[in-house]
DOGUNU-145367 format. One line per 2 residues: number of its first residue (from 1); for each residue x, y, z of C-alpha. Coordinates in steps of 0.2 Angstrom, whole numbers. Last residue first. Layout:
NUM> X/Y/Z ~ ...
% end
This chain:
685> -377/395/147 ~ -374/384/135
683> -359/376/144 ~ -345/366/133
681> -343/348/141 ~ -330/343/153
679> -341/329/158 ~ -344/333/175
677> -344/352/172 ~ -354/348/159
675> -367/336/172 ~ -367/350/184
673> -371/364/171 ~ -385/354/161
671> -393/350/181 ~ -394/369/184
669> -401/376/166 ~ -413/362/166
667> -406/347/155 ~ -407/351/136
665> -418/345/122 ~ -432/355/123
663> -433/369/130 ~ -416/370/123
661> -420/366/103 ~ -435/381/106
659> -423/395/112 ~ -413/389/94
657> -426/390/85 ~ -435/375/78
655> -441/370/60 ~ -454/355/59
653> -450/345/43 ~ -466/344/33
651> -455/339/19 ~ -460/352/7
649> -457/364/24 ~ -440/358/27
647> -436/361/9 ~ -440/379/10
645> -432/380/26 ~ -416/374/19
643> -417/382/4 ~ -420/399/13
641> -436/410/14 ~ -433/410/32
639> -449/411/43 ~ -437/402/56
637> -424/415/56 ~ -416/406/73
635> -414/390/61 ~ -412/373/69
633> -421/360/54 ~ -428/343/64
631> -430/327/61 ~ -421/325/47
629> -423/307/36 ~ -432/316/23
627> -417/327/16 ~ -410/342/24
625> -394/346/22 ~ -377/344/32
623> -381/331/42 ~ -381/333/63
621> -384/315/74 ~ -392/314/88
619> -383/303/105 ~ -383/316/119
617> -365/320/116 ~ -368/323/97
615> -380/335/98 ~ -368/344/112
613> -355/343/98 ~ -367/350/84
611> -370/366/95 ~ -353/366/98
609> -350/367/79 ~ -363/378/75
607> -354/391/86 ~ -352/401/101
605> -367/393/109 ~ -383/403/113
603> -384/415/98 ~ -383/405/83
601> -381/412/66 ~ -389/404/49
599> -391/385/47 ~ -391/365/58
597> -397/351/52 ~ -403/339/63
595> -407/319/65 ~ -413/309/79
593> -411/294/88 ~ -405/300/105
591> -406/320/107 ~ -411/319/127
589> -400/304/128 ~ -384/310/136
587> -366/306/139 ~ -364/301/121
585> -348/291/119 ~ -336/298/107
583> -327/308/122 ~ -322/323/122
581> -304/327/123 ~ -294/341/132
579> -276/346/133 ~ -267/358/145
577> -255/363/134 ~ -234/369/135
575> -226/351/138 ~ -237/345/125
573> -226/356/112 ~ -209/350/117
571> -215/331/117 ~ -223/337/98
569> -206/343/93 ~ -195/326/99
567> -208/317/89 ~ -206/327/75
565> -188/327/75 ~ -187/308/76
563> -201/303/65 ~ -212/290/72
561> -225/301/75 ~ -224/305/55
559> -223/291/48 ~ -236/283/57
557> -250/299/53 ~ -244/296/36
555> -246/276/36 ~ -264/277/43
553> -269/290/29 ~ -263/278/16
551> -266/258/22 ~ -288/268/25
549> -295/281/36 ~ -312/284/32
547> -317/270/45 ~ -306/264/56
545> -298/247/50 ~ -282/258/42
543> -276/265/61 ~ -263/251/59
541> -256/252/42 ~ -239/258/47
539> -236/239/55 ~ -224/237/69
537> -234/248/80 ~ -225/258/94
535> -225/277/89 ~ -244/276/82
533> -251/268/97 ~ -243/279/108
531> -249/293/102 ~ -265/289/99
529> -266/279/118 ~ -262/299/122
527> -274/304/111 ~ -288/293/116
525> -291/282/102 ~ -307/280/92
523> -315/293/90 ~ -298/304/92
521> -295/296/74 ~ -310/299/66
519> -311/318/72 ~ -293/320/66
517> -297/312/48 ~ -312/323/44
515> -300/337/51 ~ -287/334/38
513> -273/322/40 ~ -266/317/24
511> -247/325/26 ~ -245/331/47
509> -248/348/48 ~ -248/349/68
507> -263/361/68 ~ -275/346/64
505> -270/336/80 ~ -271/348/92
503> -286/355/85 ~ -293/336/88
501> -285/337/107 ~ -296/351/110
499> -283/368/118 ~ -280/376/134
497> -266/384/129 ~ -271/397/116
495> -278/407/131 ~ -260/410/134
493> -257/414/116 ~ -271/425/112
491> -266/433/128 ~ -249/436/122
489> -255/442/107 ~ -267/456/117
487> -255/461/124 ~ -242/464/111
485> -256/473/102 ~ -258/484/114
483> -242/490/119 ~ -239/491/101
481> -234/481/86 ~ -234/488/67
479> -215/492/66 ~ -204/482/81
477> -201/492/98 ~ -216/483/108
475> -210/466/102 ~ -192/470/107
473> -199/470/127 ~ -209/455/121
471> -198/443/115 ~ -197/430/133
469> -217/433/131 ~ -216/423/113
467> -211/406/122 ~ -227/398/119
465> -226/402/100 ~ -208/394/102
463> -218/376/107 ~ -221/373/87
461> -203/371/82 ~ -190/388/75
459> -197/403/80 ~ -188/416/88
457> -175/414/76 ~ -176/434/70
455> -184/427/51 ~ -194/413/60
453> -203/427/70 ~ -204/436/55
451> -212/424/44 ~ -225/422/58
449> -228/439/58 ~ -234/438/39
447> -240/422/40 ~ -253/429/52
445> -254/430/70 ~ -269/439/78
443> -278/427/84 ~ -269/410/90
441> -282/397/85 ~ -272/383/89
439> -280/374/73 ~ -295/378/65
437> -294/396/68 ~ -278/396/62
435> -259/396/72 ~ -254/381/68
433> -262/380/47 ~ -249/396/47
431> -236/386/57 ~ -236/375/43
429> -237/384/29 ~ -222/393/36
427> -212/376/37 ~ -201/380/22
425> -196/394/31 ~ -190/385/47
423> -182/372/33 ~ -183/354/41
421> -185/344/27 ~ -169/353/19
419> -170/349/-1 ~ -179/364/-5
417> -191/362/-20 ~ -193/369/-37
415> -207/364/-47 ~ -208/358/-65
413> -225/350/-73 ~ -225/337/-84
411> -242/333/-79 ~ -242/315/-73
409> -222/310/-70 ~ -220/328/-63
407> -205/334/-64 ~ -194/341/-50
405> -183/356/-49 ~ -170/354/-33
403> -163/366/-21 ~ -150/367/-8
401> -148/374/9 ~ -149/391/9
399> -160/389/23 ~ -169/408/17
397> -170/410/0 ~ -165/391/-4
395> -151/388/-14 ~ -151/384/-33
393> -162/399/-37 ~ -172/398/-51
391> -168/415/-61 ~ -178/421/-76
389> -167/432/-91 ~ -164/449/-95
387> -178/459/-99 ~ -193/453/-107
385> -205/466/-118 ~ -225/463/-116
383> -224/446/-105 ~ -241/438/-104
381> -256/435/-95 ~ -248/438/-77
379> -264/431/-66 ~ -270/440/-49
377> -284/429/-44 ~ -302/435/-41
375> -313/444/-54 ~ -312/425/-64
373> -293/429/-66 ~ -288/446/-61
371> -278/451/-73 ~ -258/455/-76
369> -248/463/-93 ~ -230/463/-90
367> -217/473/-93 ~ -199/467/-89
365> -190/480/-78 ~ -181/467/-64
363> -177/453/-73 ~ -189/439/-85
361> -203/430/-86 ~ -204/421/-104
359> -226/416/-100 ~ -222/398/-104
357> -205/397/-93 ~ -214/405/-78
355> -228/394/-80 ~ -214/379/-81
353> -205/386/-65 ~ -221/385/-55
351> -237/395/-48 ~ -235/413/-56
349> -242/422/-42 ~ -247/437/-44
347> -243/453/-32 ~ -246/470/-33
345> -266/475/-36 ~ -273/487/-29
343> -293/483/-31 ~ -307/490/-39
341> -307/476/-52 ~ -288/479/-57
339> -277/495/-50 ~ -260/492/-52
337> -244/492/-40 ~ -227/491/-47
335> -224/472/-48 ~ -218/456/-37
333> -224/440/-46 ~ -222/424/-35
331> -213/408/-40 ~ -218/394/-29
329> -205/384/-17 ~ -211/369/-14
327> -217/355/-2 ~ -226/363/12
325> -225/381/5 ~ -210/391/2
323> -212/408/-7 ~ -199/412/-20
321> -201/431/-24 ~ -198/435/-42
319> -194/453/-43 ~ -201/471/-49
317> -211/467/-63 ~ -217/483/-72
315> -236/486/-76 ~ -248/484/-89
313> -266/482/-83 ~ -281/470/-88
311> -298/472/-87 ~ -306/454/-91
309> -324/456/-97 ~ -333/445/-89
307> -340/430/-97 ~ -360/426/-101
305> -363/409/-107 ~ -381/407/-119
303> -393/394/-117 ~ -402/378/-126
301> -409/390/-141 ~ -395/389/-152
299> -391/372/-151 ~ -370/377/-154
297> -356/367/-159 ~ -358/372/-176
295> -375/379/-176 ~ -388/367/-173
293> -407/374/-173 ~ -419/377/-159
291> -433/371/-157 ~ -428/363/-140
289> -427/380/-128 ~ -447/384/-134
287> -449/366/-125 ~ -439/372/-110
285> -449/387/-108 ~ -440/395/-92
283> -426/400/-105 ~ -408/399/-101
281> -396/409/-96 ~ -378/406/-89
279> -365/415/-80 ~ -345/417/-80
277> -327/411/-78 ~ -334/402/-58
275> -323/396/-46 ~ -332/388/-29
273> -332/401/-15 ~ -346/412/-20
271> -341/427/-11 ~ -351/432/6
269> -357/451/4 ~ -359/458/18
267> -375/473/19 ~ -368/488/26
265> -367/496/12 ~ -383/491/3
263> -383/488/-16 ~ -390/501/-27
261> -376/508/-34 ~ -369/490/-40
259> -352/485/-38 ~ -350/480/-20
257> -335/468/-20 ~ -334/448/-13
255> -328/448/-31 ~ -338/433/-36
253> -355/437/-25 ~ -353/455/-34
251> -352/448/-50 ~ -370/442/-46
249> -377/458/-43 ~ -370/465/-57
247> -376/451/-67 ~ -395/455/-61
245> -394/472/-65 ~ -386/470/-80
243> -399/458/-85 ~ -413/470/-80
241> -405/485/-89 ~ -404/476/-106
239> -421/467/-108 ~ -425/452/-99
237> -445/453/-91 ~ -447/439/-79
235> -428/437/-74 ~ -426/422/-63
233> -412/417/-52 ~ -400/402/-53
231> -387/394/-39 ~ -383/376/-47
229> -391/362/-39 ~ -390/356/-22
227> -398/337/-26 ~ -411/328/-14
225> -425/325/-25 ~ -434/340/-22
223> -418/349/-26 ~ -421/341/-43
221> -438/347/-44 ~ -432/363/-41
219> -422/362/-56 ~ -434/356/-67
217> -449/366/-58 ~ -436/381/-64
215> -434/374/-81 ~ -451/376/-83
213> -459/362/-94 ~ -459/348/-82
211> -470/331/-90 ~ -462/317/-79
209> -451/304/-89 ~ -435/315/-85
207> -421/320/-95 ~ -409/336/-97
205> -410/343/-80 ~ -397/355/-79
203> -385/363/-67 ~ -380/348/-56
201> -366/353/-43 ~ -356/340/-41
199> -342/344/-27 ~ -325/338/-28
197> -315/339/-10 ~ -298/333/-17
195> -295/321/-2 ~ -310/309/-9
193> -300/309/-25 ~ -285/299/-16
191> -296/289/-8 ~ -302/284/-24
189> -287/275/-31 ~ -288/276/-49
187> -282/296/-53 ~ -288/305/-69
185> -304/310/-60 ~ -292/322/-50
183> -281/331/-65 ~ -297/339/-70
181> -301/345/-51 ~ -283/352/-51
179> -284/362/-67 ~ -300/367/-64
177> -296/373/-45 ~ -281/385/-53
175> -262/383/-59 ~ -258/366/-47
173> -244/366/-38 ~ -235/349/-35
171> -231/339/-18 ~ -247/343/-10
169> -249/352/7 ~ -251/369/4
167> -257/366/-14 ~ -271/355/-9
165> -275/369/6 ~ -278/384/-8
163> -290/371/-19 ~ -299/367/-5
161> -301/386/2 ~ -305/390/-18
159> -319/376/-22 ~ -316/361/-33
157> -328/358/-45 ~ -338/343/-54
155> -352/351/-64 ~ -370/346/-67
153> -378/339/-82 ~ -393/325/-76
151> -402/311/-82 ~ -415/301/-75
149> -427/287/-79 ~ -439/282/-67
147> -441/278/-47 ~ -437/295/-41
145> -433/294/-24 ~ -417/294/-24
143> -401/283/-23 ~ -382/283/-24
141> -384/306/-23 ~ -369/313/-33
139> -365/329/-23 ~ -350/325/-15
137> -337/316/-26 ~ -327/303/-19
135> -343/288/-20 ~ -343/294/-39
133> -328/287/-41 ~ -333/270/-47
131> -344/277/-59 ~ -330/285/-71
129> -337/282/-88 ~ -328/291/-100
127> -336/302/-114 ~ -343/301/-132
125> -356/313/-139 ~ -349/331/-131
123> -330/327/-135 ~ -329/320/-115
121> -344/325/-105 ~ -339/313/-92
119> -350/297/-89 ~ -359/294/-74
117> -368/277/-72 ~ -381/268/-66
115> -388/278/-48 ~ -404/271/-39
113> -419/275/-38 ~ -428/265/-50
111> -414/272/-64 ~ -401/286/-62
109> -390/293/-75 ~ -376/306/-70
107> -368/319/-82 ~ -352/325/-78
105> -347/343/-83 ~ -328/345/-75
103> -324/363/-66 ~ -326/381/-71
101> -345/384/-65 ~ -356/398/-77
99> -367/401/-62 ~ -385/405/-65
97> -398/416/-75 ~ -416/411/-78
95> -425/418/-93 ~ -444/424/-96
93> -446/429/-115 ~ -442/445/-119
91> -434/438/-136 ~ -418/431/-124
89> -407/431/-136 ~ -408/451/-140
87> -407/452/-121 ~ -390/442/-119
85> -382/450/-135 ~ -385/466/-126
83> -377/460/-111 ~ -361/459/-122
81> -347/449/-116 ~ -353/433/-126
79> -353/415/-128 ~ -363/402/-139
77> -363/387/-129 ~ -358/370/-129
75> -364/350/-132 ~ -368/338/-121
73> -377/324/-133 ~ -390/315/-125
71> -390/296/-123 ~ -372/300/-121
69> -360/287/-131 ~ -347/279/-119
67> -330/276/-119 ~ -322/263/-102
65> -306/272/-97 ~ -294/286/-94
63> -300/304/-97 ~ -298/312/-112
61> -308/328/-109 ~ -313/335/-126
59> -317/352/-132 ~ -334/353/-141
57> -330/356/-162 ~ -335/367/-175
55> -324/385/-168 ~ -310/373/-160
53> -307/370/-177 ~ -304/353/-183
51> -313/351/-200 ~ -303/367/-205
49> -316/384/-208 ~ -311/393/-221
47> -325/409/-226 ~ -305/422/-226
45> -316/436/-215 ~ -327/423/-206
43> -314/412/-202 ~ -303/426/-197
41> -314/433/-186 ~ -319/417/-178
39> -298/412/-175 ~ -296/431/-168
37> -312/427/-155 ~ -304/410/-150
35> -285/418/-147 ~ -295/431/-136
33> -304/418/-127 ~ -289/408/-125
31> -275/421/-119 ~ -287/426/-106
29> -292/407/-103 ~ -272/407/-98
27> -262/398/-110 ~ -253/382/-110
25> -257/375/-93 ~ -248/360/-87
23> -261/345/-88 ~ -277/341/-80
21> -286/332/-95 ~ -297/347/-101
19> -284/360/-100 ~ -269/353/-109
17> -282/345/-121 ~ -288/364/-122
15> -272/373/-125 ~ -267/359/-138
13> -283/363/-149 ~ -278/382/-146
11> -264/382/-152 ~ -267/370/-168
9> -283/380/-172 ~ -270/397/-171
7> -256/391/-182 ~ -269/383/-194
5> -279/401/-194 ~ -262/410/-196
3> -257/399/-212 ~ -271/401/-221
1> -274/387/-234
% end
């Protein structure tokens, strides 16, 4: 037997049980794929191929629970880097391309309407049944219209906002939004994967009784049905130069970069912001698609994955930067600069002490080869020569309290954490989510200042933002501020005063309390009676009766208001705001009854959100996407060739504009400002 085709089927066997169940990482998918393509080379070369080989066999999740056989076997696909491989595959034949999504395949089953099971892909034939969350996962519909049999393949991902938030306020860091959203369906409460933010995106119908050929009407079918199903675009006539086209269009949506010569400057490009390692073909002809034989692993015909060519660099690491977040203190790659995917590159974070111990990071001068992972992420793939030997600190880099390494019981993963709850630095997460749009929405502050605000004690509790003006004759002198910019912070900051009691509440950072939870909370408490409420009840679990909130979220928000420090820091902070809280009661009746959704740009109000909120105020309700029970769609482009429209238009849903939602369901332009100014409601006009 050949010795380096066991060393490398045992390697990457544990690399993908690592990866499938949500544990540390052992390689990067860099390190896998290349791993992969030596093992296939080798078995053709040597003709040994082992029973187990990753090469024969479907990785397997091995998630907790109930086994079940799939009714339809889920197995994988051949992958290439080569768009010629693509069009030699394709036979001319019309194709549709679409996202490759790195996340969990789950496959839901649906019968008279209504949802029976859904079962994880597990080894391809055998997976986990894992109904009860499916409540937590957005995107997995309980009932629909179709009354008959119905199975479905989609993905369970996490997307890169989500994924960057978890890891601000979570206790261990997660490598990537894979490893996270694997390590979330291991979990038994399902509150706690509600807070993960999973959504299924369905990316194939594999059964239904109707007669549909084209996997297009398949998948538009399914929309049809109510599902958002996976991105996709069709290519008529798939030779070389129109799948490259098309792909470097869609690379283009990942790298938020223009790419292609014949893309439009000034056109924006809005990245794709769930993770993606690649894209998909399939044919239209699903019943061509089903001839096809079984190789390995591999139905020849059912598609063909697409994956990026990762350009990598070698460079020079620099230092170890330790960056404190809400609970720990990550590991950071600082490097001589690079140039990766059109971009500078510097900086990588290296997520935790047990990466950093995997890769062998050492000193100052160690070479390093970095990627961007998925065209996004800075990733160090490995260490080419190590010099001298990795540091953990054992005090904190900026308390200089000390530090601790902690492993987790479920992953094994080490992280190092600061032992001083009240670290300025170790609060820079926090006065980041502050600051934010969402929160305080003090422009012009990033973590950046913020860091050195704290660094020149100017910064030390919430209410020092408001105490910025005492600072700004040294402001004015300090590198990157001027007259101007001073001025312009210090009006950020002022106007920042006068802020919504549910910003209020988000910005304060306390553990479990995301804006969902704010909203639910401030509707039903005032935020003073809130307060109080919190600070005085015997019993942490006293907000768990309202909806969405539960025994875990209520005892955060306890916890936290009843804290000493933090409660002597929020009466510091209210001293500073002028404060102002709608009320859950509608105050009108023009919208009463009815449901809208709500797209593209709005020029009236400032944003969908207040648009939503004056909905709200006069009793309608606003959803997310358009199903049967919408009244109306609000799109300004109203001969939109968007989803939305499209699906409004199926459902003979009438679609307004904007100028058409306040003719009609607004007070005259004199009685709506009495009755805001009344209210305290935010002015149209």
């Amino acid at each position: 037997m050949n010795e380096e085709i066991q060393n490398l089927v045992n390697q990457l066997n544990a690399a993908s049980d690592a990866y499938y169940n949500g544990r540390e990482e052992l390689m990067t998918d860099y390190e896998w794929d290349a791993a992969f393509d030596k093992l296939k080379k080798l078995e053709e070369e040597t003709g040994i191929v082992l029973a187990d080989s990753p090469t024969q066999n479907v990785s397997a999740d091995d998630v907790a629970g109930q086994k079940e056989e799939h009714e339809f076997p889920a197995l994988s696909l051949a992958k290439t880097k080569k768009v010629a491989d693509l069009a030699n595959w394709a036979e001319g034949r019309p194709i549709w391309l679409s996202w490759k999504l790195d996340g969990l395949t789950l496959v839901a089953t649906y019968d008279n309407g209504k949802l029976t099971k859904v079962v994880t892909r597990g080894n391809g034939h055998i997976g986990t049944n894992i109904t009860r969350l499916a409540p937590a996962i957005d995107g997995i519909l309980p009932t629909i219209k179709y009354k008959g049999h119905l199975v479905i393949r989609g993905e369970a991902v996490i997307s890169y906002p989500d994924f960057e938030q978890f890891n601000m306020e979570s206790e261990e860091e997660y490598a990537n939004p894979r490893n996270l959203a694997s390590g979330s369906l291991t979990l038994k409460d399902i509150n706690e994967v509600k807070e993960r933010h999973l959504r299924w995106i369905p990316f194939t119908l594999v059964y239904v009784e109707e007669e549909i050929i084209s996997w297009g009407e398949r998948m538009a079918w399914l929309e049809h049905q109510g599902f958002k199903s996976v991105d996709r675009e069709c290519i008529e006539q798939p030779n070389e130069m129109n799948i490259q086209s098309v792909i470097n269009l869609w690379t283009e949506r990942v790298t938020g970069e223009q790419t292609s010569q014949s893309s439009d400057s000034s056109h924006k490009i809005v990245r794709f912001p769930y993770p993606v390692d690649g894209l998909v073909i399939t044919y239209d002809d699903t019943a061509y698609a089903a001839t096809g034989s079984v190789t390995g692993h591999h139905a020849t015909r059912a598609g063909y994955a697409f994956k990026w060519q990762d350009e990598s660099a070698e460079t020079e690491l620099d230092h170890v930067e330790w960056s404190c977040a809400a609970s720990t203190i990550s590991p950071v790659a600082v490097f001589l600069p690079v140039e990766l995917e059109g971009t500078t590159v510097k900086r990588a974070s290296l997520s935790n002490i047990s990466e950093c111990e995997r890769l062998g990071i050492g000193d100052k001068g160690t070479k390093i080869a970095v990627i961007k992972a998925n065209k996004i992420i800075p990733k160090v793939i490995n260490v080419i020569e190590r010099i001298g030997i990795f540091h953990i600190p054992e005090t904190c880099p900026v308390c200089h309290s000390a530090t601790e390494v902690v492993e987790s019981e479920v992953s094994g993963t080490r992280t190092l954490h600061c032992t001083n709850s009240h670290c300025p630095a170790k609060q820079l997460k926090k006065f980041g989510r502050f600051v934010s749009k969402e929160g305080m929405n003090i422009d012009g502050l990033s973590e950046q200042t913020v860091q050195k605000f704290i660094n020149l004690g100017w910064v030390c509790e919430y209410a020092d933002f408001f105490h910025l003006k005492d600072h700004a004759p040294e402001l004015r002198t300090m590198e990157g501020f001027g007259n101007k910019s001073v001025s312009n912070l210090l009006t950020a900051i002022e106007k920042a005063r006068n802020v919504e009691a549910r910003r209020l509440v988000f910005a304060l950072n306390i553990p479990l309390v995301g804006q969902d939870v704010c909203n639910r909370l401030l509707s039903a408490y005032p935020l003073e009676e809130l307060i109080k409420t919190a600070t005085e009840s015997i019993s942490d679990d006293v907000f768990s009766t309202i909806a969405g909130i539960g025994p875990e979220k209520s005892a955060s928000f306890v916890r936290w208001m009843k804290d000493e420090d933090n409660h002597a820091m929020l009466h510091n902070l209210l001293l500073e705001l002028n404060i102002s809280q709608q009320s859950s009661t509608p105050t009108g009746s023009s919208c009463q009854g009815l449901t809208f959704v709500v797209t593209g740009d709005v020029h009236h109000y400032k944003n969908r959100n207040e648009l939503k909120t004056y909905i709200e105020s006069q009793g309608g309700k606003v959803t997310g996407s358009v199903s049967k029970s919408t009244n109306f769609l609000i799109n300004n482009d109203v001969e939109s060739t968007s989803g939305k429209n499209q699906k409004a238009k199926e459902l003979s849903i009438p679609i307004i504009s904007e100028d058409e939602f306040i003719a009609r369901f607004t007070l005259s332009n004199t009685e709506n400002k009495d009755k805001k100014e009344e209210n305290n409601e935010p002015s149209l006009f």
